[in-house]
Structure formats: structure tokens, C-alpha cells
C-alpha positions, 0 to 999 in steps of 0.5 A: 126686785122683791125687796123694791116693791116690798119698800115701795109698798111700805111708803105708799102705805104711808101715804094714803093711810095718812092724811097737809100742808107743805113740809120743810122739803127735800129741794125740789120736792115738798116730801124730804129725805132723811139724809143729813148734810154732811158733817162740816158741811154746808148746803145753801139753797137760793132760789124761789118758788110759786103757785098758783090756786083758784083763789090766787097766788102765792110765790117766795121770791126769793127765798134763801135755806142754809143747811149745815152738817152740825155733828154726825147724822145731825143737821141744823136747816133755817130759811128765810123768805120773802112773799109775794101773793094775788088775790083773785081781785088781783090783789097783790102783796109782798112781805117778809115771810115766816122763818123756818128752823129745823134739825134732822137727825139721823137714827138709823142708817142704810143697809142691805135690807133697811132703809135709813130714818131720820126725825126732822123736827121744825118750827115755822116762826110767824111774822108780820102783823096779820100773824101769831103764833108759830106752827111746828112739824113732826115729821118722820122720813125713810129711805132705800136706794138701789143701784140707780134708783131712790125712793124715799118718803114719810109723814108728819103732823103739822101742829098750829100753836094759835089755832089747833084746829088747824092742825093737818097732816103731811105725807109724801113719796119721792122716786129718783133715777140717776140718769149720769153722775150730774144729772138725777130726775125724780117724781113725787106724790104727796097729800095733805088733809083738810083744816078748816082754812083749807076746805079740802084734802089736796093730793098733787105731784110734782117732776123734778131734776137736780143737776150737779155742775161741779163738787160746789155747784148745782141745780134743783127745779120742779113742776107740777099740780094737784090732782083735783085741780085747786092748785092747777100749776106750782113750781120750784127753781133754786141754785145749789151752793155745797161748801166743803169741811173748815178743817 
């Protein structure tokens, strides 16, 4: 218990001692983890998610993310979504999204009294005629797990090519509790730092569960809000595809 409080002190303090936007997730949660998929393998996600802030909304419907175990503890991630958005004049729009492209790599694995690390660089490719430029970001991501229970978290800086003002910083923590072998709940708590397009620093949660049909099929969906009410409901729901080596 020492050493799971020791943990859980280590990654809270990374949270608040950062200052964001939302990350390339760990599926259904906006903080990742740092294991990679499996070497040979495939993970594809399908799905879409929403939120919905004082000024609007904005939801990827659909989105599909595909995730492929490139080499040992090396992962190549790209997704591609479709956006739809309201305005508060009800306002409404939908358009192809912004291309994300990602490689977590693994550096440290998990023993008895360290967690694993992982780097999980990204580029967020801008599309459509109201956008230039491309935002990248540098996360760093850790976890521990023990027995049932895992908690993993970490930070980075969201850096904006057109515009470095914009730059913002994301952090997270996540906690799961197996609840069988095919059923997993969790809850998540994240912050991102203000920018001048966001006025403010938000926090908010979410609550989540992954469920596993089978060895190839399973699903991920969560919900929640921020905590000083300019998101006052967001939500995730994607189906989980898991492909097997080719060998």
C-alpha cells in the first residue's frame, strides 16, 4: 500500500504541478498510457465522441483510430475523423477533421517498483479551409499496476505551428479496477492551461469502462464534465477490433 500511495503521489503531482488540450487518448479516456500495442498487432478503434461547452458543441462522427505494433514497445497510431459543430446561434457543421499521427515508444518497462515509460510523440495535421498549420505534441506517460488495480498518467506540451501563443500544456491521471476478466471500470482526471483561444485553465473527469467480448472484440465508453462548468457534459463510445500477429 506504501508503494501505491508512494505512485499515486508521484502522478497527482504531475498533474497539478502542470498546466491543455486534449491529447491523442488512451481509448475512453483523454490521458494515454504508455503500453504499446502488441508487436504485430492491430488495434482499431470506431466510434465517436462529443461535447458539449457553453458556446456549442462539437462531436467526431465518426471517427476511426488504428493502431499497429510496429516493432517491440514501438507503436504507429493514425486516426481519422469526421467533425460535426453548433454554435450557440445553432449554427451547424460537418467537415472532414485534422489527421492525427503518432509513435509511442516504450523505454522502460514495468517491475516490482517502477512503472513502465513510454514517449508518445504526435502531429495533428490541420485541414479545410479555415485551418493552417499543424499542432504537435510531446507527451511523456507512466504506469504501475497492482494486482487489480491501474494507475497511469503523465504530461506534455501541446506546441502550435501558426500561432505559438497557442501553445498549452496537457496532464492527466487515470485509475482502473478490473472488475472480472472482461469488464474494467476506471476514472480519470485531467487539466488543461489556458491559450488565448481558450480563456481559461479547464479541469474536468471522466468515468469510464472497457469491455472485452472476446480475444477480438470489445467496448470502450465514458462520460463526464468539467469541473468549473464550461464543458457541462462530454462523452466517448467507440467499438474495439484487436487483430492478431500475421505470422
Amino acid at each position: 500500500m506504501l508503494r501505491v500511495g508512494l505512485w499515486l503521489s508521484v502522478l497527482t503531482s504531475i498533474l497539478w504541478l502542470t498546466c491543455t488540450q486534449g491529447a491523442m487518448a488512451g481509448p475512453p479516456f483523454s490521458t494515454d498510457d504508455p503500453e504499446p500495442t502488441e508487436y504485430r498487432h492491430w488495434e482499431v478503434y470506431l466510434g465517436a465522441d462529443y461535447e458539449h461547452a457553453v458556446d456549442g458543441a462539437t462531436a467526431s462522427v465518426p471517427f476511426a483510430e488504428f493502431n499497429y505494433g510496429l516493432m517491440p514497445n514501438v507503436q504507429f497510431s493514425i486516426t481519422f475523423p469526421f467533425e460535426a459543430g453548433w454554435s450557440a446561434t445553432r449554427t451547424a457543421s460537418y467537415r472532414y477533421g485534422s489527421t492525427e499521427i503518432g509513435a509511442k515508444l516504450r523505454f522502460l518497462q514495468e517491475t516490482r517498483a517502477l512503472p513502465q515509460v513510454a514517449f508518445y510523440p504526435s502531429v495533428r495535421v490541420a485541414s479545410g479551409a479555415q485551418r493552417t498549420g499543424t499542432e504537435t505534441f510531446l507527451p511523456l506517460w507512466l504506469q504501475k499496476s497492482w494486482g487489480r488495480w491501474t494507475a497511469y498518467g503523465g504530461a506534455g506540451r501541446w506546441l502550435d505551428s501558426s500561432d505559438h501563443r497557442q501553445n498549452q500544456t496537457f496532464s492527466g491521471l487515470a485509475l482502473l479496477r478490473a472488475m472480472s476478466s472482461a469488464t474494467t471500470f476506471g476514472v480519470e482526471l485531467f487539466h488543461a492551461s489556458a491559450a488565448p483561444r481558450s480563456a481559461r485553465a479547464s479541469t474536468a473527469f471522466n468515468v469510464g469502462v472497457l469491455i472485452v467480448h472476446d480475444a477480438h472484440h470489445g467496448i470502450v465508453a465514458s462520460a463526464g464534465r468539467s469541473l468549473d462548468g464550461s464543458t457541462p457534459f462530454s462523452a466517448y463510445a467507440a467499438y474495439e477490433l484487436m487483430l492478431g500477429s500475421s505470422h
